[in-house]
VOBA-1610 file (N, C-alpha, C; in pm, whole numbers, padded with zeros to 5 digits, always signed):
BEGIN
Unk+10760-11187+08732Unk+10675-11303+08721Unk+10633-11349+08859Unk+10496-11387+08867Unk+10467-11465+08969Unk+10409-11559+09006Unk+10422-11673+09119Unk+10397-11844+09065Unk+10285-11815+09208Unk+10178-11819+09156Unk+10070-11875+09233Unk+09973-11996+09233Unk+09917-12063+09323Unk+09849-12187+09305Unk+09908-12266+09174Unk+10045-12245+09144Unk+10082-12373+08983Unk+10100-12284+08889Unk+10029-12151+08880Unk+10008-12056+08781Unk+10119-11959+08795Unk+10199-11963+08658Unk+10316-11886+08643Unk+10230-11712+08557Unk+10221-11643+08631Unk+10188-11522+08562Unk+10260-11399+08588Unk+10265-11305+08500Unk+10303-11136+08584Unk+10206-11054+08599Unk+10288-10954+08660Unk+10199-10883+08743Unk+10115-10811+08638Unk+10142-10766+08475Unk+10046-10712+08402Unk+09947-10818+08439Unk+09933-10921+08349Unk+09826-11063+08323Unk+09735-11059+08457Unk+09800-11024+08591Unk+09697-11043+08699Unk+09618-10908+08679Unk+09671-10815+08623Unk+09603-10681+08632Unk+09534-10647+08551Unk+09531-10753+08414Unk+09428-10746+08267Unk+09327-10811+08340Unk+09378-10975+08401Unk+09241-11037+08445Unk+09167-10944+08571Unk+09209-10926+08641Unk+09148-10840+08717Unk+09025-10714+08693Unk+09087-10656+08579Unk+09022-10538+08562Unk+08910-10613+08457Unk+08915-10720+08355Unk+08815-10817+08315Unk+08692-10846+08368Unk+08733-10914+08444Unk+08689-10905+08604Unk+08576-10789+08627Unk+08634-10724+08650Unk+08558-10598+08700Unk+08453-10582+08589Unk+08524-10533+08535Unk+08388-10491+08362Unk+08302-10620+08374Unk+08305-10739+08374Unk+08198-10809+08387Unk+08156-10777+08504Unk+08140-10738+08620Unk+08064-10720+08740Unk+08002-10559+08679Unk+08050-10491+08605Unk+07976-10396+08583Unk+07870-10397+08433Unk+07885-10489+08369Unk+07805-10488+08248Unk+07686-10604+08317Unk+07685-10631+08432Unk+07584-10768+08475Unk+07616-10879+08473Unk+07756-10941+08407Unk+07756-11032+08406Unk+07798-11155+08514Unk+07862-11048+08617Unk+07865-11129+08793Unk+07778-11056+08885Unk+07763-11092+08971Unk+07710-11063+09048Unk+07748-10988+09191Unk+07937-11013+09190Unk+08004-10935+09254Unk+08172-10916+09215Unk+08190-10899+09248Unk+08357-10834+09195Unk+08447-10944+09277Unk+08505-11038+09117Unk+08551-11155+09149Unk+08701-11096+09163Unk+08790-11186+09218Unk+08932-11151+09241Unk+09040-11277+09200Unk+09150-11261+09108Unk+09186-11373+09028Unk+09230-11450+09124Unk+09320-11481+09267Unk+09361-11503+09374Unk+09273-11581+09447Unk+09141-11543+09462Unk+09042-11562+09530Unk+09006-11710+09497Unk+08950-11708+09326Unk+08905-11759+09257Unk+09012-11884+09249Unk+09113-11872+09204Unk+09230-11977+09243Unk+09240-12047+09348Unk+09225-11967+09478Unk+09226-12018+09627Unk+09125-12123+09606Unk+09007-12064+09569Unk+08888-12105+09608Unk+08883-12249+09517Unk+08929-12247+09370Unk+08952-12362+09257Unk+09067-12475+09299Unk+09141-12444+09393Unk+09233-12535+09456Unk+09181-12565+09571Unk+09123-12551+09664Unk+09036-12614+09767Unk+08951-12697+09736Unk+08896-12619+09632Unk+08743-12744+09550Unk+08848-12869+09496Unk+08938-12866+09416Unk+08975-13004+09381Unk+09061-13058+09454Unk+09073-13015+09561Unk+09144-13103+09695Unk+09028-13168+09756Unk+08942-13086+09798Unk+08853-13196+09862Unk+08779-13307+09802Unk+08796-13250+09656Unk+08720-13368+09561Unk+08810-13476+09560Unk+08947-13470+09527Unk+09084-13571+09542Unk+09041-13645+09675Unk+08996-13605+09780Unk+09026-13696+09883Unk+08893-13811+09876Unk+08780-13808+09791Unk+08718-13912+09770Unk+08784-14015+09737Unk+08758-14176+09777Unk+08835-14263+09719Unk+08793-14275+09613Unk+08710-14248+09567Unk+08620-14328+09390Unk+08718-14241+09286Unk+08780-14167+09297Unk+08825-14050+09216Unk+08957-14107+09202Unk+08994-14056+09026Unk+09111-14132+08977Unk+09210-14022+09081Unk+09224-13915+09094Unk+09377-13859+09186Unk+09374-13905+09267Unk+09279-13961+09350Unk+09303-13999+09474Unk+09436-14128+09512Unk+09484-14177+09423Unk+09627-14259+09447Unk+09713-14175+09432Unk+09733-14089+09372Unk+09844-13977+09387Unk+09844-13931+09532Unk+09767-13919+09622Unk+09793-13895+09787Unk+09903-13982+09858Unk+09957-13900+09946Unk+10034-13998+10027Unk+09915-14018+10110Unk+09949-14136+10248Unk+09921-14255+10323Unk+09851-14155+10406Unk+09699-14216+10437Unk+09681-14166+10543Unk+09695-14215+10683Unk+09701-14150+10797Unk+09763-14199+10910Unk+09606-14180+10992Unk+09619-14255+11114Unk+09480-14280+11202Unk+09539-14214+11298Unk+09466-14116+11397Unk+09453-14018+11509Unk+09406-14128+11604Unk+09449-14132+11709Unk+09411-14176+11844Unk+09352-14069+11934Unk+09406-13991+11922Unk+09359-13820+12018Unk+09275-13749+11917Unk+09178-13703+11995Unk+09092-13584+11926Unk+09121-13454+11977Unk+09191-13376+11911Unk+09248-13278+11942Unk+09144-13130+11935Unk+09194-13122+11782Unk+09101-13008+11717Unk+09034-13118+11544Unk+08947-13060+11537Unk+08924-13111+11372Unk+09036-13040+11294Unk+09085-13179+11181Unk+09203-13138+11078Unk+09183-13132+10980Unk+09189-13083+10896Unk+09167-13051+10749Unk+09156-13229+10647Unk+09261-13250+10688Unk+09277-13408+10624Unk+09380-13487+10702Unk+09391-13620+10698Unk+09485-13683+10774Unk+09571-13790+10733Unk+09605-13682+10605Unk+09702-13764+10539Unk+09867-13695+10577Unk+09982-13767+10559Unk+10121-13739+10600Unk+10177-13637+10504Unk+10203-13555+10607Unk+10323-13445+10540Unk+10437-13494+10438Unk+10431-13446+10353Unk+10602-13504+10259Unk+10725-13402+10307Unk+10847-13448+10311Unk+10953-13389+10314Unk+10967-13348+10209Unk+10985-13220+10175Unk+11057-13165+10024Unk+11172-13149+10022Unk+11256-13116+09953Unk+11398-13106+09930Unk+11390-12993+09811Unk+11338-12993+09753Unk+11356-12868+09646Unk+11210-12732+09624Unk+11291-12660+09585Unk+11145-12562+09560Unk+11025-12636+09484Unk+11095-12672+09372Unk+11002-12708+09288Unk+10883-12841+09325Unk+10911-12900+09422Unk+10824-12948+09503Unk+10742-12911+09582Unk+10815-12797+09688Unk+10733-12725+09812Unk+10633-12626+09715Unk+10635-12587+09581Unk+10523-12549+09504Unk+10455-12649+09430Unk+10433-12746+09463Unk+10346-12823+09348Unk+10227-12826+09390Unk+10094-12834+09332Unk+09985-12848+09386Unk+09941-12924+09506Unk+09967-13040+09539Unk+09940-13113+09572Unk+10036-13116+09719Unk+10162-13060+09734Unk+10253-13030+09866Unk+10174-12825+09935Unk+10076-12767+09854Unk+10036-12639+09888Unk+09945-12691+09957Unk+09841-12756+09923Unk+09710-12835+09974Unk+09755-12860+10125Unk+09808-12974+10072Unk+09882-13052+10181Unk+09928-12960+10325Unk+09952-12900+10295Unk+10011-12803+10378Unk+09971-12674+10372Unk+09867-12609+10319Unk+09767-12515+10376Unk+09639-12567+10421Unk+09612-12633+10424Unk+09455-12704+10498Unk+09488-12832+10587Unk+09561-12775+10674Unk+09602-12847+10776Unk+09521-12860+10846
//
C-alpha cells in the first residue's frame, strides 16, 4: 500500500489508473499523457493556494501567519510551521502543503 497526497492506494490501483490514463491519451480524449502523481501534486497545490484566500471557508483551519521584516528570497506562504509529534499528522494535507511550498 501506498499513502500519497491523503490517498491510501497500491501499487496495482496506481498502475490501472495509469494505464487508464494512457488509453484516454490514445483514443483523443487528452491531449497528453497524464500521470496519477502529477495530477495529485498538481490538485494539492491548486487547493492550497485557493485555502490561503481569506474569503474561503478553510482558510481558519491555517495556522497564524507571521510578518517578515527581511526580504530574503520570495516564500511560498508565511504562515508558521506546526510541530508534529506523530506520523499521522506529518501526513495530513494540510502539514504536506505546509511544508512542501516553502
Amino acid at each position: 500500500m501506498l499513502f500519497h497526497d491523503g490517498v491510501l492506494s497500491s501499487v496495482k490501483n496506481l498502475q490501472e489508473e495509469s494505464m487508464f490514463l494512457k488509453r484516454a491519451f490514445r483514443c483523443g480524449f487528452a491531449t497528453k499523457i497524464l500521470e496519477v502523481n502529477s495530477l495529485l501534486d498538481s490538485a494539492s497545490k491548486d487547493l492550497f493556494c485557493n485555502m490561503q484566500r481569506s474569503h474561503r471557508c478553510l482558510f481558519s483551519i491555517l495556522p497564524v501567519e507571521t510578518p517578515h521584516d527581511h526580504t530574503l528570497r520570495e516564500r511560498g506562504h508565511n504562515f508558521v510551521l506546526l510541530r508534529c509529534q506523530n506520523n499521522i499528522r506529518k501526513t495530513s494535507f494540510l502539514n504536506r502543503c505546509l511544508f512542501s511550498i516553502v
